[in-house]
N, C-alpha and C positions, 0 to 999 in steps of 0.2 A: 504494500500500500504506500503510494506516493503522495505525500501529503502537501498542501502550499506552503514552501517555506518562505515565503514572503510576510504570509503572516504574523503578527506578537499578539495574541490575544490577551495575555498578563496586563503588557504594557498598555495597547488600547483600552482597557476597564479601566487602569488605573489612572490614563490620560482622561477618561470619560467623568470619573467623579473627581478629577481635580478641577474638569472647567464647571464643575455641575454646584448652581446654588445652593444650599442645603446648611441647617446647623446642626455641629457634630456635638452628641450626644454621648458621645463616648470615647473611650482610648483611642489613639494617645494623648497625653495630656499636652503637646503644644497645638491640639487642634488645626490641622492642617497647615499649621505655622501659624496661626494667629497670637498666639503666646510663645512668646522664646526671648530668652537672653538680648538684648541689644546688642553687645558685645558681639553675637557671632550671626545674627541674624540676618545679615547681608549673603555672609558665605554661605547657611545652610537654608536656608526659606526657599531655593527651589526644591529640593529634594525633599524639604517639608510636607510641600505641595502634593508630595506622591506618597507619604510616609501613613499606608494605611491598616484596617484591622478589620477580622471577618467580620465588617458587616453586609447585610443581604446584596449576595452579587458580587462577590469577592472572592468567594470561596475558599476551603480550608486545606492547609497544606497535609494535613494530618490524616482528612480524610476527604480528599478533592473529587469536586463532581464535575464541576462547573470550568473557569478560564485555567485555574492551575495545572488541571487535567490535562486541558488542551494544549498548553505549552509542554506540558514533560510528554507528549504523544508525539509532542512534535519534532522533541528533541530525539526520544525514540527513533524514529523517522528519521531524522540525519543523521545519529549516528549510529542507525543497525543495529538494536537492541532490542530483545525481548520488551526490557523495561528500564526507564530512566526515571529517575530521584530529583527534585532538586534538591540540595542540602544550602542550611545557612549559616551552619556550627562550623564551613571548612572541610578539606576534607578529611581533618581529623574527626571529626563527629561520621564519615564513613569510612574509616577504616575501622572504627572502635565496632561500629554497626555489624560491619561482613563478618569482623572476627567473631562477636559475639553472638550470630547466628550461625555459627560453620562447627563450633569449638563450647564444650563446656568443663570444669573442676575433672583437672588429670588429663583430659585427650591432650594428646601429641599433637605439634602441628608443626610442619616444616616450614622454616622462615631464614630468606635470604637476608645475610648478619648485618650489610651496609643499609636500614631501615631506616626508618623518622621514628622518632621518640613515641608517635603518634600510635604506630603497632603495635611497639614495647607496651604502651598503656593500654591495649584492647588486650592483648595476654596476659597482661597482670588482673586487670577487671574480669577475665572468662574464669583466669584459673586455670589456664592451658599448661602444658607442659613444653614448651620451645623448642626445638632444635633448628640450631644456627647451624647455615649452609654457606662459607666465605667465596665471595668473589676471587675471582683470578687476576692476579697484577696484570695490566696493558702498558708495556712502553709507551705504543701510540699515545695512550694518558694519561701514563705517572701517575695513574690512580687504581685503586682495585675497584674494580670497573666492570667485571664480566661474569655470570654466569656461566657456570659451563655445564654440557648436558651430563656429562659423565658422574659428576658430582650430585645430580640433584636424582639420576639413575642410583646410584649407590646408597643414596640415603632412603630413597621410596624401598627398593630391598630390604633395608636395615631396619627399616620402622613402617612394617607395614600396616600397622595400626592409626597413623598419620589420619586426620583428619583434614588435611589441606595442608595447598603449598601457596605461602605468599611469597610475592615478587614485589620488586621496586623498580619499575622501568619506564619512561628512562633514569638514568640516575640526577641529580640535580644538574647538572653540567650539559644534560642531553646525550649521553652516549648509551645506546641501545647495544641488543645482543638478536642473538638465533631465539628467539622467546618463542617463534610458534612451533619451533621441535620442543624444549622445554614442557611448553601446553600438552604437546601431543605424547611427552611419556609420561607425565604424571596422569593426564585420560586414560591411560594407558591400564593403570593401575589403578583405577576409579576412584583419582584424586582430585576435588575441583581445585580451584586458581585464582587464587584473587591476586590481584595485582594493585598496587599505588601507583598511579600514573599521574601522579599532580602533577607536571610538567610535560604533558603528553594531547592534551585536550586537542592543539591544532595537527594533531598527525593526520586527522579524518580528512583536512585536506587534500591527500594523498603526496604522491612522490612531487620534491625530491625529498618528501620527509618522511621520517621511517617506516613500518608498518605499525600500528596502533593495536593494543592486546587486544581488544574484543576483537578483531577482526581474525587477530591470531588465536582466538578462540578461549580465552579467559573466561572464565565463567562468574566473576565480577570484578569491577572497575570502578576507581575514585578516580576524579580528573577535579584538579585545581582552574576552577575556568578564569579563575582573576594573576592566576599565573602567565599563562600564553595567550589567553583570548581576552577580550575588553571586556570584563565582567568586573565589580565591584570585590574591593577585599573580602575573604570569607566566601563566596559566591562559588559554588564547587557544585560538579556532578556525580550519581553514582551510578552507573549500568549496569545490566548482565544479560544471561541468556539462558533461562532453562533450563530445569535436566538436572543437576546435580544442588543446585541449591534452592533451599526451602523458604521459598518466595514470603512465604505468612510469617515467618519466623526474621527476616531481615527487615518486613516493612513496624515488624514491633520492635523494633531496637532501634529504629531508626527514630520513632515518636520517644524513645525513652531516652538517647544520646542527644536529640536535637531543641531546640526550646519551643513549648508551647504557645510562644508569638513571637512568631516567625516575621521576618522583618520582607515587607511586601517591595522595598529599591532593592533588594538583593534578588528576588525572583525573580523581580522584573528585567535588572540587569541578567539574569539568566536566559532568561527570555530572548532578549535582546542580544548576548553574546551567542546563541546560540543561532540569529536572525544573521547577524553577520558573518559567520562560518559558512553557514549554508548559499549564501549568495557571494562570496568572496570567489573571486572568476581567479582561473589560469594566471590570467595576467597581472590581475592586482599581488598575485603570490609573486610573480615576477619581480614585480618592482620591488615589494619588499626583500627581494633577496640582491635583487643588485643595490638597494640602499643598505643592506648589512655587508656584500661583499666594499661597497665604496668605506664606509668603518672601517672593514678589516685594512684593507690599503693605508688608510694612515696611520693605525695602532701599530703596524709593521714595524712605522718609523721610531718609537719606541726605541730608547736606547736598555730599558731594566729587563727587558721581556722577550721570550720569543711566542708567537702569535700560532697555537697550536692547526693541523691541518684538518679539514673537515671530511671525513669520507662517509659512504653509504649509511653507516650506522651511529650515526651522529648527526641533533639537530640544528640545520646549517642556521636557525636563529642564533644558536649561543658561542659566546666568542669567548675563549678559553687563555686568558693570558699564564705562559708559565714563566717563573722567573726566573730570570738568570742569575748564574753562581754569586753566591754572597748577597743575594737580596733576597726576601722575602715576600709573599704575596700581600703581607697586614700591611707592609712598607708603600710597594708600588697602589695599595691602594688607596692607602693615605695621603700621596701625593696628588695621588688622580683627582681622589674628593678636593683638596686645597684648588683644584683649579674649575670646579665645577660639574665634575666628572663621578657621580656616583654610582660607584656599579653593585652588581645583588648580592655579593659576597666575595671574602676574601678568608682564603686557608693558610698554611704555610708555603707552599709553593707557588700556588695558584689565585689566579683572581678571573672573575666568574661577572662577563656584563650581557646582559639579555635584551634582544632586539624585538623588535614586535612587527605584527603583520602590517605595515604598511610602512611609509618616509615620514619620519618627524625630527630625526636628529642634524642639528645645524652641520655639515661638515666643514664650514673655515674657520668657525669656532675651534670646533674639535682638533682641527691641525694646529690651530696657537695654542692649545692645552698639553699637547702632545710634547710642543717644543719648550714647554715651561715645564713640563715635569723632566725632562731630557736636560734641562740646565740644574734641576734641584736636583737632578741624581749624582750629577758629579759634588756634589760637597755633601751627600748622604750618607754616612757611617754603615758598614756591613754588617749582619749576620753571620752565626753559621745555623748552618739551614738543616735541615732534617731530609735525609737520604740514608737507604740502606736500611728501613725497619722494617720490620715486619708488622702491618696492622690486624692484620688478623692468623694469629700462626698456626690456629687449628681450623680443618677443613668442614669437620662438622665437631659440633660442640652441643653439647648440653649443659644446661645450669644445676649447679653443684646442691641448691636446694630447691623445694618447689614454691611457687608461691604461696600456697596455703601454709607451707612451714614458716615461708618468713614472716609471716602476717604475725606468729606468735613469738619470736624471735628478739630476743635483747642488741639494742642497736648500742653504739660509743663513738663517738668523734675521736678519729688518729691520725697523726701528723703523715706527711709521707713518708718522713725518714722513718716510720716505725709500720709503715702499711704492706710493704709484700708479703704476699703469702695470706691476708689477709682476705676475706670477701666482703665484697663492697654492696652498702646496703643500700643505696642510693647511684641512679645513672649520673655517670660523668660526661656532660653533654655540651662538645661546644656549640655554640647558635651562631648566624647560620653556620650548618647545613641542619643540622638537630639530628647529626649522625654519632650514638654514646659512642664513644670511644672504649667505656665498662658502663655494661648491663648491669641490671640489680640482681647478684646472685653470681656473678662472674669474681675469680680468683684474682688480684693483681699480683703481677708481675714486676720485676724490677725495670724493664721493656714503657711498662705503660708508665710506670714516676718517670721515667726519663725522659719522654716524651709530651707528657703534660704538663713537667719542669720547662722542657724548649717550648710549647704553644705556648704559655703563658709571659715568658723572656720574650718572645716576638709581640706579643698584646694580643692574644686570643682570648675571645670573650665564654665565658661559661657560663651557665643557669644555676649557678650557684656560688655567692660570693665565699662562702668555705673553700672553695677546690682553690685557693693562692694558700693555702695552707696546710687542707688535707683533706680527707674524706671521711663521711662516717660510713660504718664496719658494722657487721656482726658480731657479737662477743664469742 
């Protein structure tokens, strides 16, 4: 069924009673903006304008009949799904969701270890039992970056009690894998697949961008749509397809992870994000990529960095700076920002700037930015930089206790000079990427102080002002 994707039926209701006379009788309380703050009133009173609640003709996101029906049918509809979600919690409130229908207190669930904190907290909340499956190092990008089928083949064997196998693809940077042989051995062994694809939403445009999991046959999907597509912050999808997962049991977790008023410019921008994908022509793909490859051309000139290459499995939106010897990625980012230049994240190595589907970025700006940070590098003091470690040295891993043991479990704050060997009772998480570096229940190592000793010497940021001193343990 081919539906008109030209329509936004979300957005036209809500454009309908913003021009419509009427007094509002109820939530929210600035009343279509007629009450709000002076102070920010200028900047928020259009988006007031639209900022509605179920009443009659609006429809309910919890249990929709009416326009929000017809927007997630529509999203359906472009992108290939049995069924599509909107979500407003992000797509951490769907990952917490698929986990928490797939998985309950004890099942095993296989999970790829370079994760969002996001998953971590849907196995801790199920009660699952985790087995971490590590990515494979890529030159190509000095990052561990790859599934590989062999591995995820050995561990379905090993544990074939698994109740699912989640993925992370693409990874935050955009590099993809062979994920529809992946799909195809875990079906194999009548494993479904859920996947976090928050940085994956515009693959449905199709080539030159990668293949998108549902297509490669996932059998559910979170897609960040305020990441790649023009949707509002929070603003996320969730899809699937039939057959392996228990549709009643996902859309109840979904009311119970997400908030009972649900914010009506988020669905709408869903709406709406999802309006522009579907009508986004060949061509317009074109130009945005000759306005990111004209980017890539001047970031070249770049004296701290070398300007990573882009092949088949990798999305030619994101532009991957790595640093050269003795700098850092916190460093070259730092500079970049002082000149106006903010990009989505910076690691040790690496710094991470994400283009979008169309031409917005000035580029003669951007070449005098280039040549300012190019002079502040020469009187910029060096690093030493992190090469040669191992981030994840076991293939597959399990947690050394389960979560319902740690729940009853004596915690203690310990310095690092007194933590190897210790189990950490709390994730050590830098932000961005929100990839732990230690899981809650994971052993440290003299490997990991070392390491979290150098991110933090570079200015790596953590979710927890403890970790510049040490971490709390298990007794």
């Amino acid at each position: 069924m081919n539906l008109d994707q030209t329509e936004t039926p979300l957005y036209d209701k809500l454009h309908y009673y913003k021009n419509k006379s009427y007094d509002s009788f109820h939530v929210p309380g600035h009343k279509n903006g007629r009450i709000f703050s002076e102070r920010g009133y200028e900047d928020f009173r259009s988006i007031l304008s639209l900022d509605f609640t179920e009443i009659t003709g609006m429809d309910d996101l919890h249990d929709p009949h009416g326009v929000i029906q017809q927007a997630q049918t529509l999203a359906s509809d472009f992108f290939k799904s049995d069924f599509s979600y909107f979500l407003v919690n992000g797509s951490t409130a769907g990952n917490l969701a698929m986990i928490l229908s797939v998985c309950k207190t004890g099942d095993q669930i296989l999970v790829q270890r370079n994760c969002h904190k996001s998953i971590l907290h849907g196995l801790e909340l199920a009660g699952a039992q985790p087995v971490f499956l590590s990515p494979a190092y890529e030159e190509d990008t000095k990052r561990y970056s790859k599934m590989e089928i062999d591995l995820v083949e050995k561990a379905l064997v090993r544990f074939p009690k698994a109740k699912g196998l989640i993925l992370t693809y693409p990874d935050y940077f955009g590099r993809t894998y062979e994920i529809e042989n992946i799909i195809s051995t875990a079906h194999a062994h009548d494993v479904p697949v859920l996947v976090d694809e928050a940085h994956g939403v515009h693959f449905h445009l199709g080539p030159p961008f990668p293949t998108p999991a549902l297509t490669a046959g996932a059998d559910v999907v979170v897609q960040s749509a305020h990441k790649m597509a023009p949707a509002m912050t929070m603003a996320s999808f969730i899809h699937g397809l039939k057959g392996r997962i228990n549709l009643e049991k996902l859309c109840y977790f979904l009311q119970v992870v997400q908030s009972s008023s649900p914010s009506y410019p988020l669905m709408a921008s869903l709406d709406l994000a999802r309006h522009f994908l579907a009508n986004t022509t060949k061509k317009n793909v074109e130009k945005a990529l000759d306005h990111t490859e004209n980017v890539r051309r001047i970031l070249v000139e770049g004296d701290g960095w070398t300007v990573l290459p882009v092949s088949d499995q990798d999305d030619p939106l994101k532009i991957v700076l790595h640093a050269d010897q003795g700098w850092t990625g916190f460093q070259l980012a730092g500079l970049l920002e002082q000149t106006g230049i903010y990009p989505e994240l910076a690691d040790s190595n690496q710094v991470l700037l994400i283009m979008g589907i169309g031409e917005y970025a000035e580029l003669s700006s951007l070449k005098k930015c280039i040549a300012t940070v190019n002079e502040q590098l020469k009187t910029t003091s060096k690093h030493a930089t992190i090469k040669g470690r191992v981030l994840f040295p076991s293939k597959i891993q399990e947690l050394l206790y389960s979560y319902e043991e740690m729940k009853t479990m004596q915690t203690t704050f310990v310095k690092w000079s007194k933590a190897v060997g210790k189990v950490v009772a709390q994730p050590v998480v830098p932000y961005p990427p929100g990839i732990p570096l230690l899981v809650k229940g994971e052993k440290i190592t003299i490997q990991h102080v070392e390491l979290i000793r150098l991110l933090l010497e570079q200015g790596a940021r953590f979710h927890n002002e403890q970790i510049e001193t040490g971490v709390i343990t298990f007794q």
